[in-house]
The first five atom37 places (N, CA, C, CB, O) and aatype in JSON, in Angstrom:
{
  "aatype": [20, 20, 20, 20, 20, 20, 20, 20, 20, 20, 20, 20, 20, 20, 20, 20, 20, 20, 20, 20, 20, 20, 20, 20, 20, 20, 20, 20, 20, 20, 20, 20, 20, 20, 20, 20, 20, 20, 20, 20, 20, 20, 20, 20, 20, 20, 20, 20, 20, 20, 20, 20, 20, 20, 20, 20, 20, 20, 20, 20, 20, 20, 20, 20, 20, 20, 20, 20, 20, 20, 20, 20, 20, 20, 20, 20, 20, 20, 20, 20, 20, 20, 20, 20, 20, 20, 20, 20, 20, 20, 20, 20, 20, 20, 20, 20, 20, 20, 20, 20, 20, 20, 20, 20, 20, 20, 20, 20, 20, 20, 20, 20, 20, 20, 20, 20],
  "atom_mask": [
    [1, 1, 1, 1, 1],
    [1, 1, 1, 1, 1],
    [1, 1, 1, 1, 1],
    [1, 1, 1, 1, 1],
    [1, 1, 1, 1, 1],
    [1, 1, 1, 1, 1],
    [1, 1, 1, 1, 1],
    [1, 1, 1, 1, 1],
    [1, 1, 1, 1, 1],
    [1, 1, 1, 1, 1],
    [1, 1, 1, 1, 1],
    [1, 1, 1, 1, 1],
    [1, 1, 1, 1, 1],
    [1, 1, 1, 1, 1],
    [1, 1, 1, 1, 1],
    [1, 1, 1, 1, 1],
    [1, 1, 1, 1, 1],
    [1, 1, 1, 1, 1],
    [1, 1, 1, 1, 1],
    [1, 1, 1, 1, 1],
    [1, 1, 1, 1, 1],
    [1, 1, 1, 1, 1],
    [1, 1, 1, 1, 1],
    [1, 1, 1, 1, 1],
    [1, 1, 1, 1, 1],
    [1, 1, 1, 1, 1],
    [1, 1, 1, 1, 1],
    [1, 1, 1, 1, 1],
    [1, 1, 1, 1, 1],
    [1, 1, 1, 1, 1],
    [1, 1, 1, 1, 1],
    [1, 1, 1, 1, 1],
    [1, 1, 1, 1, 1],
    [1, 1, 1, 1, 1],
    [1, 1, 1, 1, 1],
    [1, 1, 1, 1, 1],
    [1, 1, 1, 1, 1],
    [1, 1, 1, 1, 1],
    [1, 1, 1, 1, 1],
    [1, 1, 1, 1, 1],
    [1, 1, 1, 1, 1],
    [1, 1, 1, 1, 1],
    [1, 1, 1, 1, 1],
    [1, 1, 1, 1, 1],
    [1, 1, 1, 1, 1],
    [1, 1, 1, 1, 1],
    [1, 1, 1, 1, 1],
    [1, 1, 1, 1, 1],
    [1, 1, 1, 1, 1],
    [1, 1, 1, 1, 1],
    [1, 1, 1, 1, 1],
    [1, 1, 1, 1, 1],
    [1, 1, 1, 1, 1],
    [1, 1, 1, 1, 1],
    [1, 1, 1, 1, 1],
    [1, 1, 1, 1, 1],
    [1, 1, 1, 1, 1],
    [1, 1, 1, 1, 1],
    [1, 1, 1, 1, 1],
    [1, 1, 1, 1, 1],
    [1, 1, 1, 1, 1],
    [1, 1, 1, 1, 1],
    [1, 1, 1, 1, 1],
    [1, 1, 1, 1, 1],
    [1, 1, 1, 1, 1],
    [1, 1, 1, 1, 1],
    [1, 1, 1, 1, 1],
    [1, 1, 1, 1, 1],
    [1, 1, 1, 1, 1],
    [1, 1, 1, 1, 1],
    [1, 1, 1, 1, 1],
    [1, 1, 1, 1, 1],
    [1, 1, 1, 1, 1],
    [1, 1, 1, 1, 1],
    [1, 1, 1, 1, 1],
    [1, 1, 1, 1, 1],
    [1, 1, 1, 1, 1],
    [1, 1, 1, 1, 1],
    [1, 1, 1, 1, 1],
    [1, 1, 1, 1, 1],
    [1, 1, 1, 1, 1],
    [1, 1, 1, 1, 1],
    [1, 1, 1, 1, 1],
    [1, 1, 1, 1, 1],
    [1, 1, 1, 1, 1],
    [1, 1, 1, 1, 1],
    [1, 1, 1, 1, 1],
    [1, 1, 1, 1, 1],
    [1, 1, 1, 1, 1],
    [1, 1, 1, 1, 1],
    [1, 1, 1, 1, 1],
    [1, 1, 1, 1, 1],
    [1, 1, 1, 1, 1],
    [1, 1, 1, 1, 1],
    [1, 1, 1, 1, 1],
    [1, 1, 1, 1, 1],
    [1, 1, 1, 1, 1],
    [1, 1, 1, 1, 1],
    [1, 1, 1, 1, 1],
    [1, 1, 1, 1, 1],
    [1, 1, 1, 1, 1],
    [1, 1, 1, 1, 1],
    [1, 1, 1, 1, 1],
    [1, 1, 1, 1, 1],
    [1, 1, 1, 1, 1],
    [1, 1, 1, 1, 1],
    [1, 1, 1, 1, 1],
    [1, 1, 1, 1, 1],
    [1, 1, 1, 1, 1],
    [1, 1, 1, 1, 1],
    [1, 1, 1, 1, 1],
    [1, 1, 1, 1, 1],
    [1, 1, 1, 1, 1],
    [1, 1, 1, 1, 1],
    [1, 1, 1, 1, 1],
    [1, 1, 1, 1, 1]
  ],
  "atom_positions": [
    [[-135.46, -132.22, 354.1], [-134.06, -131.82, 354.07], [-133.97, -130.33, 354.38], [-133.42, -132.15, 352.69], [-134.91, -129.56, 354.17]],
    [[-132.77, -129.93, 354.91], [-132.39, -128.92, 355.24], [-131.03, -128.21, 354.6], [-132.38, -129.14, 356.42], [-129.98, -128.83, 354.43]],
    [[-131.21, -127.01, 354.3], [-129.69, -126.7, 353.78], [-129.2, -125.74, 354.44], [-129.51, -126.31, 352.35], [-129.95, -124.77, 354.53]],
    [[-127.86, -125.6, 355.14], [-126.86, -124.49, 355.27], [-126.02, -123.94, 354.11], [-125.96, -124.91, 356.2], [-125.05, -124.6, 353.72]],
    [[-126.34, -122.7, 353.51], [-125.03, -122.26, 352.78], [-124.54, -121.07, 352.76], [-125.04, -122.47, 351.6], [-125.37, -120.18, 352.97]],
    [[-123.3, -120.71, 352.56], [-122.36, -120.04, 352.89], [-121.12, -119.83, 351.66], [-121.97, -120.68, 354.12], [-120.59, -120.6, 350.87]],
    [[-120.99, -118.36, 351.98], [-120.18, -117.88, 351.12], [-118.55, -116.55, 351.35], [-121.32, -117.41, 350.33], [-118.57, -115.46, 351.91]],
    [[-117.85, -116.97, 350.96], [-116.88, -116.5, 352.26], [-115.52, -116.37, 350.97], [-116.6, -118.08, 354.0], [-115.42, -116.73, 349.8]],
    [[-114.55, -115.57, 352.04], [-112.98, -115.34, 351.03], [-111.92, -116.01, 351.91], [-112.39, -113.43, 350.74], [-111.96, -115.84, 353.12]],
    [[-111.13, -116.63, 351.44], [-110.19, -117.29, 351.79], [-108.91, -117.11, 351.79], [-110.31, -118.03, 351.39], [-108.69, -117.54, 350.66]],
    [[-107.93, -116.81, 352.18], [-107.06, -115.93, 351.68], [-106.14, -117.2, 350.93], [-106.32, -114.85, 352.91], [-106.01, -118.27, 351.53]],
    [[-105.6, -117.01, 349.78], [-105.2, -117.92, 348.43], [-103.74, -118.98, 349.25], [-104.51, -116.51, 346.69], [-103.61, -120.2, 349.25]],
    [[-102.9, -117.98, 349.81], [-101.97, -118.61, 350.82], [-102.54, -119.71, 351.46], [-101.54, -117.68, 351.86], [-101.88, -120.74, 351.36]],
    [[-103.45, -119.77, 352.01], [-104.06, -120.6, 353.34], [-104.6, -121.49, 352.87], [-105.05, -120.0, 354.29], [-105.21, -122.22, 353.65]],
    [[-104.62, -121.89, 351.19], [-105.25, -123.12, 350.73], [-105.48, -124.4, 351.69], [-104.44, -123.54, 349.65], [-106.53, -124.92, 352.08]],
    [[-104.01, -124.76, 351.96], [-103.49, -125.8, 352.66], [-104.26, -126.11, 354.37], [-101.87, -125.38, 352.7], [-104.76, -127.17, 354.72]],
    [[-104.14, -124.79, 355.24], [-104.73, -124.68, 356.5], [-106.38, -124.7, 356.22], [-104.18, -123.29, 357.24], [-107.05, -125.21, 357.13]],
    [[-106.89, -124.35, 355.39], [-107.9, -124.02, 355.06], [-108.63, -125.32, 354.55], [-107.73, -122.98, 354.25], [-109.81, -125.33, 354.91]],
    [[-108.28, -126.33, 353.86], [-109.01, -127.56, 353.75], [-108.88, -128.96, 355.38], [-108.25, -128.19, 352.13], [-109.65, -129.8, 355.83]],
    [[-107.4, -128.46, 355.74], [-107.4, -128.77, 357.24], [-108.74, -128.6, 358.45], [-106.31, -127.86, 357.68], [-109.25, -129.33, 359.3]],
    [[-108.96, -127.09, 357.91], [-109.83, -126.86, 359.08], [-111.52, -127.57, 358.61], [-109.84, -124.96, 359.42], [-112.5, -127.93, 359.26]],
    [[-111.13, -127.49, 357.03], [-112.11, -127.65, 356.71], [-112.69, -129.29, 356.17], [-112.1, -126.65, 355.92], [-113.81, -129.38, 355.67]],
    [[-111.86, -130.48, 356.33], [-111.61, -131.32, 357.09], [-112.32, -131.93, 358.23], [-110.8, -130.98, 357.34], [-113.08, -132.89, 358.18]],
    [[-111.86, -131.02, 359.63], [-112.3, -131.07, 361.01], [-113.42, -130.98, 360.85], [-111.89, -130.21, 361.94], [-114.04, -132.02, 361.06]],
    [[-114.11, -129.97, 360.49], [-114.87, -129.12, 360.89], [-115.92, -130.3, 359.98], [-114.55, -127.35, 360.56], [-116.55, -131.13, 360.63]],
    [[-115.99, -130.27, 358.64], [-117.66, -131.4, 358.1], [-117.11, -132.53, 358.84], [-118.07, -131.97, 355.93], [-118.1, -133.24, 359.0]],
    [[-115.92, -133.23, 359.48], [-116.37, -134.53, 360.22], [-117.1, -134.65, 361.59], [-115.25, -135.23, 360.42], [-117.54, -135.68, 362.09]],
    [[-117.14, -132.75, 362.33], [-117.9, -132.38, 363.32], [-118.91, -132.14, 362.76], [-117.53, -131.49, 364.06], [-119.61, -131.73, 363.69]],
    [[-119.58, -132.1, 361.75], [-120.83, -131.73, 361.39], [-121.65, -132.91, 361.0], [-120.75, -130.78, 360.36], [-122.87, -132.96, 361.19]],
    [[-120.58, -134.32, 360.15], [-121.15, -135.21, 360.47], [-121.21, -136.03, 361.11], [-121.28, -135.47, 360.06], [-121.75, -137.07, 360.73]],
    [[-120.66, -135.9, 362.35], [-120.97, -136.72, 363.55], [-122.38, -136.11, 364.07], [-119.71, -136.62, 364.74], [-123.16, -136.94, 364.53]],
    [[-122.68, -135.15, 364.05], [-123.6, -134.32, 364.78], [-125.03, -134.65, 363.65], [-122.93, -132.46, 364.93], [-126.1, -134.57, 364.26]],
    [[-125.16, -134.94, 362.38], [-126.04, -134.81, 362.22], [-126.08, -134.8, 360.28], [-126.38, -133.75, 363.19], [-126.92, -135.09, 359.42]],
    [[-124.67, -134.27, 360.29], [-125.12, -133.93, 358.7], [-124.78, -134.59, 357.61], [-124.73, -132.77, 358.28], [-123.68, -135.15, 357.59]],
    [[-125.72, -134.67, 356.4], [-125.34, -135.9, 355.36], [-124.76, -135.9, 354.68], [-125.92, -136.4, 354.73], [-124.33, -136.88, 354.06]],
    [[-124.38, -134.07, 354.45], [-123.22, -133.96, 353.43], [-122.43, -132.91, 353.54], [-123.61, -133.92, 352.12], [-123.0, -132.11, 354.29]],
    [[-121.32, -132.47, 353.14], [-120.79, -131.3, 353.2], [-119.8, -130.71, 352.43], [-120.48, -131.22, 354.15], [-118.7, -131.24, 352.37]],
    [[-120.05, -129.64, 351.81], [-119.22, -129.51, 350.85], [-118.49, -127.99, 350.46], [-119.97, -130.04, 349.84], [-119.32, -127.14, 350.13]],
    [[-117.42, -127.66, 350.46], [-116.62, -126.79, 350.34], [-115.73, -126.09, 348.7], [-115.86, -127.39, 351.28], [-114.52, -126.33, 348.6]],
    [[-116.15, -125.59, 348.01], [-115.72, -125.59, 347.15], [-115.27, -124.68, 346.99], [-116.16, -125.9, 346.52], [-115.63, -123.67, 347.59]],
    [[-114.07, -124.71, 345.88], [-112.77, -123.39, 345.77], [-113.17, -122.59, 344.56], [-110.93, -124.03, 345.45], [-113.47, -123.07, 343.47]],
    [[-113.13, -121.4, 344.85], [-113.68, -120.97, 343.29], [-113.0, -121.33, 342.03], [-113.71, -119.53, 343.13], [-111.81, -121.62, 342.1]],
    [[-113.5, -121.36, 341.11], [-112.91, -121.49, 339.78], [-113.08, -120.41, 338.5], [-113.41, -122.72, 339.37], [-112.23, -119.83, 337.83]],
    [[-114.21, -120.39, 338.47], [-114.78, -119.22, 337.16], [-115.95, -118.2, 337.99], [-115.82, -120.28, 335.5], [-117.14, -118.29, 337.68]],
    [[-115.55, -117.38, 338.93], [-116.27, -116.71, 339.55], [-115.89, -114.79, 339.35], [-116.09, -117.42, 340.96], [-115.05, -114.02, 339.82]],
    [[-116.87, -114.69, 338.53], [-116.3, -112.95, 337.9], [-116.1, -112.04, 338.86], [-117.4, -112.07, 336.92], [-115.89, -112.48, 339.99]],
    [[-116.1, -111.16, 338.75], [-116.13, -109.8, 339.59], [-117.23, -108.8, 338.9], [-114.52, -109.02, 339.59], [-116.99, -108.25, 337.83]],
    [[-118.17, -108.64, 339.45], [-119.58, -107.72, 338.81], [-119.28, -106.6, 339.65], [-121.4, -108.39, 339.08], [-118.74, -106.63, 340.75]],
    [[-119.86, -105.2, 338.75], [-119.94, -104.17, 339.01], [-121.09, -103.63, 339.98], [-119.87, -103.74, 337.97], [-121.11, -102.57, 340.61]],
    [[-122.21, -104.83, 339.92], [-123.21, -104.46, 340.98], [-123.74, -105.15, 342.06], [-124.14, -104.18, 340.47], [-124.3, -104.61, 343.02]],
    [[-123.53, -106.54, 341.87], [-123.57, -107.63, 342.36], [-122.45, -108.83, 342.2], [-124.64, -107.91, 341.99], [-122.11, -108.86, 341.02]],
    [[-122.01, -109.47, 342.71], [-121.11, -110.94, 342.74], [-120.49, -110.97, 343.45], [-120.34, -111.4, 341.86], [-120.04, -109.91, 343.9]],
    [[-120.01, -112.46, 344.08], [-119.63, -112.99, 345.15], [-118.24, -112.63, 345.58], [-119.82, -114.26, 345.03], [-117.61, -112.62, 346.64]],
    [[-118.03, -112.38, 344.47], [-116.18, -111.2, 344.89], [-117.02, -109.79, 346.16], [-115.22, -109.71, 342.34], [-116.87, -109.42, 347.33]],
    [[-117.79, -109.49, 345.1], [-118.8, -108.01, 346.3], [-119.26, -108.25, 347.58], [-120.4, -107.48, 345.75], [-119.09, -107.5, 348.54]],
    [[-119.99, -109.56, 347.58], [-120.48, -109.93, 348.8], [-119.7, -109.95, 349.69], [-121.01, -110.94, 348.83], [-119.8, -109.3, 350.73]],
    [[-118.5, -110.97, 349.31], [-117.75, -111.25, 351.12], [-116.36, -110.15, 350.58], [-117.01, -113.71, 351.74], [-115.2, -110.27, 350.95]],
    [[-116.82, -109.3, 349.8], [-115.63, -108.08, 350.39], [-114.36, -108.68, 349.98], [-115.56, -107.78, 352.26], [-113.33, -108.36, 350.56]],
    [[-114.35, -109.93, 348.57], [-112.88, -110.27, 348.47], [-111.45, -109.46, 348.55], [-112.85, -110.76, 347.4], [-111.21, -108.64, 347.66]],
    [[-110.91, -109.58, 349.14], [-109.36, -108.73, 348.63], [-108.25, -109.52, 347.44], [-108.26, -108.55, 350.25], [-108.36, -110.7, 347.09]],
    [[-107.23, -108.58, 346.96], [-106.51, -109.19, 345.8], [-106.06, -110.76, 346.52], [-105.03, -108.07, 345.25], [-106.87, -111.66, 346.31]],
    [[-105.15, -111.02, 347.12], [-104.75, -112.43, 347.55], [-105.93, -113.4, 348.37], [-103.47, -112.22, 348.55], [-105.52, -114.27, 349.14]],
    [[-107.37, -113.2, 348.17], [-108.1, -114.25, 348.42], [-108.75, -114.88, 347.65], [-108.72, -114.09, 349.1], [-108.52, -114.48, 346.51]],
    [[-109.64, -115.88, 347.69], [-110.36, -116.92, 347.16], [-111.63, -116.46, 347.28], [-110.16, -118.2, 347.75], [-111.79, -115.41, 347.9]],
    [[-112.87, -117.21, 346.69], [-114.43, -117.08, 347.24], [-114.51, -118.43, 347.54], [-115.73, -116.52, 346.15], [-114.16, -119.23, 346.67]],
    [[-114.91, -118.84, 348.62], [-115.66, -119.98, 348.58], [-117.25, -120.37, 348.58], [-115.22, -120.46, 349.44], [-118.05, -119.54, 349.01]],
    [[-117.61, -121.36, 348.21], [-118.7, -121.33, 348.38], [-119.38, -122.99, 348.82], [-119.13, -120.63, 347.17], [-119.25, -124.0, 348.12]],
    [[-119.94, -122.94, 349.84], [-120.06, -123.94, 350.5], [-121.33, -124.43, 350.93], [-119.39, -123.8, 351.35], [-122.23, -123.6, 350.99]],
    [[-121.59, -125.64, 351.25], [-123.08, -125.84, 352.0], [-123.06, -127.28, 352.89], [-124.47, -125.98, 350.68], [-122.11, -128.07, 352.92]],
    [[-124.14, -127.4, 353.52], [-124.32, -128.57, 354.49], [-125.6, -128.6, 354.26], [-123.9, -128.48, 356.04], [-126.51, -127.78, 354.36]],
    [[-125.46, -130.14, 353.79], [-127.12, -130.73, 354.05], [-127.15, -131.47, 354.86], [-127.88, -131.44, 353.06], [-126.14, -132.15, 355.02]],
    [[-128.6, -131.74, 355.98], [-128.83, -131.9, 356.83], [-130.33, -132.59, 356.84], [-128.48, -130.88, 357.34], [-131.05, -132.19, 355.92]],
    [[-130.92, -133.53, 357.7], [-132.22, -134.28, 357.64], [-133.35, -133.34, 357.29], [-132.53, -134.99, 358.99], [-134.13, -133.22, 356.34]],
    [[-133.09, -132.55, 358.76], [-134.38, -131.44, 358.7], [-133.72, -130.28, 359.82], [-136.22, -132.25, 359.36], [-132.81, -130.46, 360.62]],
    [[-134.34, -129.32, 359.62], [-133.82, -127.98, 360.22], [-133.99, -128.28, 362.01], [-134.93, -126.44, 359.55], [-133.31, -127.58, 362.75]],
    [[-134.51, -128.87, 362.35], [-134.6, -129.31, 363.72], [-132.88, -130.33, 364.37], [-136.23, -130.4, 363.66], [-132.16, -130.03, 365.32]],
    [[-132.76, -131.31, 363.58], [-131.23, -131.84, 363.37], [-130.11, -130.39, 362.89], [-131.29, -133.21, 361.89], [-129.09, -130.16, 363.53]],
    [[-130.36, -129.89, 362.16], [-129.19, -128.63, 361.88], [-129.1, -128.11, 363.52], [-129.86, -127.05, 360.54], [-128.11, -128.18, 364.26]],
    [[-130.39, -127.58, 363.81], [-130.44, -126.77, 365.14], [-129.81, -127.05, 366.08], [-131.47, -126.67, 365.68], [-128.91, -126.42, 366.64]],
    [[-130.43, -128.39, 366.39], [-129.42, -129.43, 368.07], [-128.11, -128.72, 367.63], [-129.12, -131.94, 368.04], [-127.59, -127.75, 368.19]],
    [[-127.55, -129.57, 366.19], [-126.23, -129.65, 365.89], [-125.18, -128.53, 366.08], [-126.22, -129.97, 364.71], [-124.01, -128.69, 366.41]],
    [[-125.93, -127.17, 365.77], [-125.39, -125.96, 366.34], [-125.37, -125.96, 367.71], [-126.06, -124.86, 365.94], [-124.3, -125.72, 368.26]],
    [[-126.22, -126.14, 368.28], [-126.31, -125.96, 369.96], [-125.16, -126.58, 370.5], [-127.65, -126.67, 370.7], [-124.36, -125.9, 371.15]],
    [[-124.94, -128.17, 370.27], [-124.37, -129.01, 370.48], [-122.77, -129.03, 370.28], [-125.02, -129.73, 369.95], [-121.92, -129.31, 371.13]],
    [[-122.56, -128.65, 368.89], [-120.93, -128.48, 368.5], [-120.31, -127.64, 368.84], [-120.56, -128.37, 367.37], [-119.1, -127.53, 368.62]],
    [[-121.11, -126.77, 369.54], [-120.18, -125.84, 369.34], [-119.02, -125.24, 370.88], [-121.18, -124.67, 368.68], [-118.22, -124.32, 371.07]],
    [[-119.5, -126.3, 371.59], [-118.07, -126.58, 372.41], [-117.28, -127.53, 372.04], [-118.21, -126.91, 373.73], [-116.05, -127.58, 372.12]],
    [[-118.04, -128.31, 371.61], [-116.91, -129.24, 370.95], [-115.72, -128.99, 369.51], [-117.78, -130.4, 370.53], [-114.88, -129.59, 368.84]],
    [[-116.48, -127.42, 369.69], [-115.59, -126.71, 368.28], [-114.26, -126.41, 369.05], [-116.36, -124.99, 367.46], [-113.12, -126.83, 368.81]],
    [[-114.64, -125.68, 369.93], [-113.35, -125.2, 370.41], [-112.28, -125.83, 371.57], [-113.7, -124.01, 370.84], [-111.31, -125.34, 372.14]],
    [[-112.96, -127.21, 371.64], [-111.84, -128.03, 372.23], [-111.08, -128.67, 370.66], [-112.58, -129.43, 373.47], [-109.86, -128.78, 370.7]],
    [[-111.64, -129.0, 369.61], [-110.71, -129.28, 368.37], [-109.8, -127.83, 368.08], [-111.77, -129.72, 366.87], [-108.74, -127.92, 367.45]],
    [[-110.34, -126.34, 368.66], [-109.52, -125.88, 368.07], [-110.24, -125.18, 366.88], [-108.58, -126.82, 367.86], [-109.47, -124.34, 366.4]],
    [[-111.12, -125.21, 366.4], [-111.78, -124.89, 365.06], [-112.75, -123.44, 365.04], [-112.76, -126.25, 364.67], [-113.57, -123.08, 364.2]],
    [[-112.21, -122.61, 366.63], [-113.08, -121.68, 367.2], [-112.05, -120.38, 366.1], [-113.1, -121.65, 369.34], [-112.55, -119.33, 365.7]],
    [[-110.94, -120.7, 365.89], [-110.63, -119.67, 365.08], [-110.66, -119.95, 364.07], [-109.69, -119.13, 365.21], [-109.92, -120.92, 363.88]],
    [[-111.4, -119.47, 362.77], [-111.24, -119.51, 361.27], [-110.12, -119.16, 360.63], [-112.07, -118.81, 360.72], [-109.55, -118.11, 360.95]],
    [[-109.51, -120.14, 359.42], [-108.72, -119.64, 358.29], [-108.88, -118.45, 357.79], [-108.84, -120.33, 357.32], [-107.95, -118.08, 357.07]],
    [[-110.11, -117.39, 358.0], [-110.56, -116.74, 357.07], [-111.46, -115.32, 357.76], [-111.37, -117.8, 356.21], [-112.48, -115.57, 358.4]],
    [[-111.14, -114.23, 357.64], [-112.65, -113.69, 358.45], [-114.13, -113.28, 357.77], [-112.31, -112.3, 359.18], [-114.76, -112.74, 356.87]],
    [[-114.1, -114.32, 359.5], [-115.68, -114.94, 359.89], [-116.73, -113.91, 359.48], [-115.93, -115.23, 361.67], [-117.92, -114.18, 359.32]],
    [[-116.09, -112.54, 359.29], [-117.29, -111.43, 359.65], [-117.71, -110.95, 357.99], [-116.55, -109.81, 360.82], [-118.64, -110.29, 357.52]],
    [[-116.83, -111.46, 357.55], [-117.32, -111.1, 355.72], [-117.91, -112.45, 355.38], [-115.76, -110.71, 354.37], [-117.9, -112.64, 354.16]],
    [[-118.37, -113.34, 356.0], [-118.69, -115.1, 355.74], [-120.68, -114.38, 355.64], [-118.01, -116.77, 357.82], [-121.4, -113.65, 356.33]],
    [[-120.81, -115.19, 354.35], [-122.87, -114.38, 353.57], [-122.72, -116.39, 354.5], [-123.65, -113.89, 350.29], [-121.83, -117.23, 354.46]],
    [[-124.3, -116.34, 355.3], [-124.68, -117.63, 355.44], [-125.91, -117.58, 355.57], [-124.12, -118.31, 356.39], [-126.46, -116.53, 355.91]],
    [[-126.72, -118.94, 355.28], [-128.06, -118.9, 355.97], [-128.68, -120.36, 355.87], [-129.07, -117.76, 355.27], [-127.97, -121.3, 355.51]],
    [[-130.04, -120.54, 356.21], [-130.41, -122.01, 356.03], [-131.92, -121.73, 355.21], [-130.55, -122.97, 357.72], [-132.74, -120.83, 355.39]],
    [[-131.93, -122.53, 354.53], [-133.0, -123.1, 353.42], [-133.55, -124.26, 353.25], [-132.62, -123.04, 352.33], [-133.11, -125.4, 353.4]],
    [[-134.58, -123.85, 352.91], [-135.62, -125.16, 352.73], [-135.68, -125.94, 351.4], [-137.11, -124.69, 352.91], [-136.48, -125.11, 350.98]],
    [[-135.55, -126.79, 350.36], [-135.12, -126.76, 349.17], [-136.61, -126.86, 348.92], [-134.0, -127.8, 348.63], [-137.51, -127.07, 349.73]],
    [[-136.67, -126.61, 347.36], [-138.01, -126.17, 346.87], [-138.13, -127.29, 345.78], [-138.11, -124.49, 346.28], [-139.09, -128.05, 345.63]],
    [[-136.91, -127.24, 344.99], [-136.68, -127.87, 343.66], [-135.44, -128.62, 344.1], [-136.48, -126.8, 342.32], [-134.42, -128.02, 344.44]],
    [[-135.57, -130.16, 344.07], [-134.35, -130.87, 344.26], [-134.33, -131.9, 343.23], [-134.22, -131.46, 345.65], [-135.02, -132.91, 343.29]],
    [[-133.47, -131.61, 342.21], [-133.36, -132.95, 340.74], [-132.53, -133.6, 341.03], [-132.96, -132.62, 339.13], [-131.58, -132.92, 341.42]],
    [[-132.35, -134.58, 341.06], [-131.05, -135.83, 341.23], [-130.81, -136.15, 339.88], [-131.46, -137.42, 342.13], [-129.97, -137.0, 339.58]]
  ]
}
C-alpha cells in the first residue's frame, strides 16, 4: 500500500464548493487507481505556538484545516495515476482549487504500522 497525505486551509465559506470539488476529484482518483479517499474537516485542531496545522498551511481567521489522504495499491499505481489524471483534471474543471494550492503540506508514504 501506498499513502498520499495532505494538509491544507479551506476557506469556512466554501464548505459547500469545497466537498463538490472534493467529490469530483476522489471519484477521479478512484477511477484511476485509488482504494480510498478521504477528506476531513477539522474539528478539535489547536493553534500551537511552535508547531500545528493552523502554522503549517498558514491558516487565516475565516478558514478551515483540512486534513486528508489517498490510499492507493502501491506507489507505482499512485504514479501512472498522477501522470494520467491530470488532463483529465482539467477537462472536469478541477484544475482550479477551492483553496490555495500553494499553502497545501503533501507527500506520499509507505505505511510502517497498519492496525485494522
Amino acid at each position: 500500500m501506498y499513502i498520499d497525505g495532505y494538509t491544507y486551509a479551506v476557506p469556512a465559506a466554501s464548505k459547500e464548493t469545497f466537498i463538490q470539488f472534493a467529490q469530483k476529484s476522489a471519484a477521479l482518483f478512484k477511477k484511476h487507481g485509488a482504494l480510498r479517499v478521504v477528506e476531513a474537516w477539522a474539528d478539535d485542531v489547536p493553534d500551537g505556538k511552535v508547531t500545528s496545522f493552523p502554522l503549517a498551511v498558514k491558516k487565516q481567521d475565516d478558514e478551515v484545516v483540512m486534513f486528508s489522504w489517498c490510499e492507493w495499491p502501491d506507489k507505482a499505481t499512485r504514479d501512472a495515476a498522477y501522470e494520467n489524471m491530470m488532463p483529465e483534471m482539467e477537462e472536469m474543471g478541477l484544475g482550479k482549487m477551492p483553496f490555495d494550492g500553494k499553502r497545501m503540506i503533501y507527500g506520499g508514504f509507505v505505511p510502517v504500522v497498519d492496525v485494522s
